[in-house]
MITORSE-744918 format. One record per atom (N, C-alpha, C, O, CB): x, y, z. Coordinates in pm, whole numbers, padded with zeros to 5 digits, always signed. Glycine has a CB too. Layout:
BEGIN
XYZ ...
END
This chain:
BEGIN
-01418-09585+03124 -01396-09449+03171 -01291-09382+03083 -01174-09421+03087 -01352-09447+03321 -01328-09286+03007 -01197-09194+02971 -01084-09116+03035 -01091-09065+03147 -01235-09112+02918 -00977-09110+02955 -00833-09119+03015 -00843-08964+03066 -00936-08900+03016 -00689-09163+02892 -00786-08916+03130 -00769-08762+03112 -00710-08712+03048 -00753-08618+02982 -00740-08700+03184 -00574-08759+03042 -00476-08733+02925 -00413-08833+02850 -00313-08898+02879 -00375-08664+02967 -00493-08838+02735 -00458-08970+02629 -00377-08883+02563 -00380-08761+02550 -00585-09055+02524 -00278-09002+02506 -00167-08954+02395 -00279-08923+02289 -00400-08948+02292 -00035-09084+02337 -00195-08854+02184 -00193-08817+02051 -00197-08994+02005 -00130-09083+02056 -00043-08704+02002 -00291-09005+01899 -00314-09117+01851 -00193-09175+01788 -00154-09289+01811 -00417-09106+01771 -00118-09069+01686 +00033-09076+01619 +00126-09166+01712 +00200-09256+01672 +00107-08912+01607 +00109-09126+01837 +00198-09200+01951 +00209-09372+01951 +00304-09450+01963 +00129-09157+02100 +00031-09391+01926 +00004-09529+01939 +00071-09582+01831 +00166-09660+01840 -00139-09568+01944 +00011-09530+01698 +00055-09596+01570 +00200-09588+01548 +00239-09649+01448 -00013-09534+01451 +00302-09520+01628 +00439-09538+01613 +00491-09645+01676 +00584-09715+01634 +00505-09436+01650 +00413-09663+01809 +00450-09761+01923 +00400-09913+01872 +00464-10017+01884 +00369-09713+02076 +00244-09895+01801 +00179-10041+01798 +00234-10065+01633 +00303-10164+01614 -00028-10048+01831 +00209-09992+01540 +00229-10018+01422 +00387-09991+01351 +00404-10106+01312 +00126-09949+01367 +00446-09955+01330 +00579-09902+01327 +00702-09973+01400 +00796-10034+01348 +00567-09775+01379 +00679-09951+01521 +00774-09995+01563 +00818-10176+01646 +00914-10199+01719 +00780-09887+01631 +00745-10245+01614 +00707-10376+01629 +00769-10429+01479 +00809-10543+01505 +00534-10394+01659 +00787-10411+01386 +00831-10448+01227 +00921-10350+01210 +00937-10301+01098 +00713-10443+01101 +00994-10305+01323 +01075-10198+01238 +01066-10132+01111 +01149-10146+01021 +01172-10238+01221 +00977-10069+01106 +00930-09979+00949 +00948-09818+00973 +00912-09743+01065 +00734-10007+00900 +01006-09800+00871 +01033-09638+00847 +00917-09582+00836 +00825-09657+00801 +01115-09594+00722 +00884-09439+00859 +00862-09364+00802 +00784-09420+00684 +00664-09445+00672 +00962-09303+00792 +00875-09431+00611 +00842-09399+00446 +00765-09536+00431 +00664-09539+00360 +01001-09378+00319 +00813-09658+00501 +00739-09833+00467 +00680-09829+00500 +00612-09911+00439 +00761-09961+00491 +00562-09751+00645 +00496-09749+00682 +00386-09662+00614 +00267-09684+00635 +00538-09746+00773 +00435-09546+00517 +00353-09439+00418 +00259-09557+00366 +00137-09567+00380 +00459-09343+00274 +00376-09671+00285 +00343-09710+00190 +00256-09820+00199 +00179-09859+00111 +00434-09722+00129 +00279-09890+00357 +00181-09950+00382 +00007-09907+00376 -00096-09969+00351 +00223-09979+00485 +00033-09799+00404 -00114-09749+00441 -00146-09704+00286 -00262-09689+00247 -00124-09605+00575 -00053-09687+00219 -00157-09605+00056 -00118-09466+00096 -00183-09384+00032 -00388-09621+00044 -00040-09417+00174 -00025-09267+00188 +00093-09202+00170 +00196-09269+00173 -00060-09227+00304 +00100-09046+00145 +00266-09015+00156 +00338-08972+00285 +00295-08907+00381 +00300-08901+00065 +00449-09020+00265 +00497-09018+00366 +00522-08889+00498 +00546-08909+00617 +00585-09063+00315 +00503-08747+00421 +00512-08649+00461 +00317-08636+00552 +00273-08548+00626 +00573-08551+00323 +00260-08748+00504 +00127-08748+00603 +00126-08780+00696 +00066-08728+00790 +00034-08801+00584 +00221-08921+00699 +00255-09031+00760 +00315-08987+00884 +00266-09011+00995 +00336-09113+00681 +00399-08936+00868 +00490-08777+00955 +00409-08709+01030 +00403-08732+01151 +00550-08642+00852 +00339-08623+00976 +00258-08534+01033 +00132-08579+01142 +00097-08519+01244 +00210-08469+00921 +00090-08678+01096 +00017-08794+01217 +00098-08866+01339 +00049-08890+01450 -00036-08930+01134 +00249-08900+01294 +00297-08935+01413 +00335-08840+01502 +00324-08870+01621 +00390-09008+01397 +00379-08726+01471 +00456-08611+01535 +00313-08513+01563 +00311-08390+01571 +00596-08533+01415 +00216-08590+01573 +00061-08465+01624 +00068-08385+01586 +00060-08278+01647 +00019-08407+01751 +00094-08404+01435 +00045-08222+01325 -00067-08255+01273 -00118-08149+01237 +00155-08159+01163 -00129-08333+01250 -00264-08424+01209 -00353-08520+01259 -00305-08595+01344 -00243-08484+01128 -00498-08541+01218 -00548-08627+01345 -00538-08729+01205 -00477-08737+01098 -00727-08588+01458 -00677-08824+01315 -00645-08984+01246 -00815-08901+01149 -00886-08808+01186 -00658-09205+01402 -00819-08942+01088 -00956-08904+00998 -01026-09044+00935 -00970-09152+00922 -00908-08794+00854 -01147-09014+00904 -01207-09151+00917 -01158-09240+00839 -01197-09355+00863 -01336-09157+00896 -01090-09229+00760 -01068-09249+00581 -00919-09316+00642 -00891-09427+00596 -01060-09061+00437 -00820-09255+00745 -00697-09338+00775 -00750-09411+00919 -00677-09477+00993 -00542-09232+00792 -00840-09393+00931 -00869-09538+01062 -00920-09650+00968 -00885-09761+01008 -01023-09504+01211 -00962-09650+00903 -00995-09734+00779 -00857-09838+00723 -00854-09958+00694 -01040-09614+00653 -00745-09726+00723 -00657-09766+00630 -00559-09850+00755 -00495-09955+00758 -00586-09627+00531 -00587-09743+00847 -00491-09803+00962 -00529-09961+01014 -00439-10039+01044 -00504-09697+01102 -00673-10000+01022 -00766-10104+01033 -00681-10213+00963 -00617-10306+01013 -00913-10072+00965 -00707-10158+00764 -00693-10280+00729 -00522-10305+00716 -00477-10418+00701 -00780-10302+00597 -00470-10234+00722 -00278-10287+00748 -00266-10331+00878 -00232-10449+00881 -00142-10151+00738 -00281-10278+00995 -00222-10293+01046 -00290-10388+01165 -00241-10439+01266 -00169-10188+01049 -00445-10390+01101 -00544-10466+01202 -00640-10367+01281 -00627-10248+01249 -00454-10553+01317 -00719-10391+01363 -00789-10360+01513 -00893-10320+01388 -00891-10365+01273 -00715-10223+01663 -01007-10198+01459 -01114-10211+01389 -01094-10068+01358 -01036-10005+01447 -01246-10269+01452 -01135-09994+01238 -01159-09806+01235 -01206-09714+01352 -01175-09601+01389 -01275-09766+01130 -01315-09831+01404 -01389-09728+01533 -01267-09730+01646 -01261-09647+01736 -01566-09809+01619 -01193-09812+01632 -01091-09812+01786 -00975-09658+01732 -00940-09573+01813 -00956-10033+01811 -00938-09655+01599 -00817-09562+01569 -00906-09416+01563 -00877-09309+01617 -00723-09608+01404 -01016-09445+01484 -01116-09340+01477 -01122-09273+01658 -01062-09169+01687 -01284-09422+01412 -01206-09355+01764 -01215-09333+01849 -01100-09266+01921 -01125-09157+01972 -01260-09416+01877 -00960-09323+01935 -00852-09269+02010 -00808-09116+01985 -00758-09044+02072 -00740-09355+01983 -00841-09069+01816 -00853-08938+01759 -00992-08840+01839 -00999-08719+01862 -00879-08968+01584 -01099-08965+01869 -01210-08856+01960 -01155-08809+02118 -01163-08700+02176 -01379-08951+01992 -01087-08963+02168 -01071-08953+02303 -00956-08835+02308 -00966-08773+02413 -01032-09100+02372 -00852-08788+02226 -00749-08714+02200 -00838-08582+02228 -00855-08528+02337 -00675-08739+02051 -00883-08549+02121 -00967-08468+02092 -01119-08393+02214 -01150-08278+02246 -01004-08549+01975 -01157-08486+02238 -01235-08470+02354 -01129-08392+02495 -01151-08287+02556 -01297-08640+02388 -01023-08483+02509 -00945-08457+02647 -00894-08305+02625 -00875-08223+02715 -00802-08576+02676 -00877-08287+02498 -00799-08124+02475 -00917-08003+02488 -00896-07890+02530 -00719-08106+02289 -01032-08052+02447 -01107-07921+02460 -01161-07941+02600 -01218-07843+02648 -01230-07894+02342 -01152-08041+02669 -01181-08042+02818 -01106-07935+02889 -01160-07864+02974 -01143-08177+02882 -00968-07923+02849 -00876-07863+02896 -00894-07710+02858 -00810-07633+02904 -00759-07928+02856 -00993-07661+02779 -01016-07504+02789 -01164-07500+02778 -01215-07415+02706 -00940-07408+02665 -01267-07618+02869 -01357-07609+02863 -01402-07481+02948 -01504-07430+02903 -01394-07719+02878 -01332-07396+03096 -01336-07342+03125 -01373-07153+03062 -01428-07049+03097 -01266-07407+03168 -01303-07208+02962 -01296-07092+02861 -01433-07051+02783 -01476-06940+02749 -01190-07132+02752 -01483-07174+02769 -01669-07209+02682 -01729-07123+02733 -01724-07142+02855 -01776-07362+02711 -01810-06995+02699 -01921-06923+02720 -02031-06945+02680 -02065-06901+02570 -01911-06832+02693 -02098-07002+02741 -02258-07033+02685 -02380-06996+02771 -02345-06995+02889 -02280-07191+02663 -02524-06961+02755 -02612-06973+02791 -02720-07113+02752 -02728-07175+02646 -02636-06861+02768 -02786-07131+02866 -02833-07238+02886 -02981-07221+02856 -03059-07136+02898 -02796-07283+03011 -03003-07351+02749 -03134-07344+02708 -03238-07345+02769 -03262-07458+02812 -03154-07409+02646 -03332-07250+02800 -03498-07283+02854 -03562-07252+02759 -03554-07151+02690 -03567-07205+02979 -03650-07368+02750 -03753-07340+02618 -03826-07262+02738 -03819-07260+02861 -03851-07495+02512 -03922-07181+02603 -04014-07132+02645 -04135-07217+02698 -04130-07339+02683 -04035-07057+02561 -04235-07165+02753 -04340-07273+02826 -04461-07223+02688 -04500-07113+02648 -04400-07226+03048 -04487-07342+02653 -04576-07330+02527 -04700-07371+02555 -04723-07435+02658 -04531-07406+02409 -04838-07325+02427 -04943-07410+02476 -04961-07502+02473 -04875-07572+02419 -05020-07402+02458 -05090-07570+02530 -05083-07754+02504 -05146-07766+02382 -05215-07678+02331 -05173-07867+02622 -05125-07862+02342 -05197-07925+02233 -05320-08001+02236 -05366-08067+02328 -05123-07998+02182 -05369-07978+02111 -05570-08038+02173 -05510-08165+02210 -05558-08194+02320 -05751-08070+02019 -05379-08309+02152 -05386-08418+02230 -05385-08373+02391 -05465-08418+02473 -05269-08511+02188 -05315-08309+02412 -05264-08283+02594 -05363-08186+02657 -05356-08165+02778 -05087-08197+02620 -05426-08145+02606 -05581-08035+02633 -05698-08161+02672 -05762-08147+02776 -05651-07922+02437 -05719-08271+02592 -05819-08377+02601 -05744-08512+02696 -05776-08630+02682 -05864-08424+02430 -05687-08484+02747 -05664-08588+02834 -05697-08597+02950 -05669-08698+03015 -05568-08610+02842 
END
């Protein structure tokens, strides 16, 4: 079942990755192959996780891409829930079409 309000993924990776090895900021950039001012911006929810750093996050720090990938959907999902109210849409009815000679010969 999804959360209603899941953290910002940044949260996890400060809590699970970061802060278990005591790593900065900057050791933690460098773990991943990234700069640090990215590194930043993902923990502090100025950035999501993108497929390319669930990847990276995977292979440093472990778990699988679809789990870091995913926590960026479940993030993501829970926030536009929150102005789903706002969504204006009309609802599809196809039109009623003819049959086809299969569905005509049956």
């Amino acid at each position: 079942m999804a959360m209603k309000n899941p953290p910002h993924p940044g949260r996890s990776i400060r809590v699970s990755c970061l802060e278990p090895f005591d790593l900065t900021v900057a050791e933690g950039a460098k773990a991943l192959g990234v700069t640090r001012q990215t590194l930043y911006k993902l923990l502090n929810g100025q950035s999501r996780v993108s497929a390319e750093m669930a990847i990276r996050l995977a292979k440093a720090f472990g778990g699988t891409p679809h789990t870091w990938y995913g926590m960026q959907t479940a993030y993501d999902l829970a926030t536009a829930n929150k102005k789903a109210h706002k969504i204006k849409v009309v609802p599809y009815l196809p039109k009623k079409t003819k049959p086809s000679l299969r569905q005509a010969n049956v």
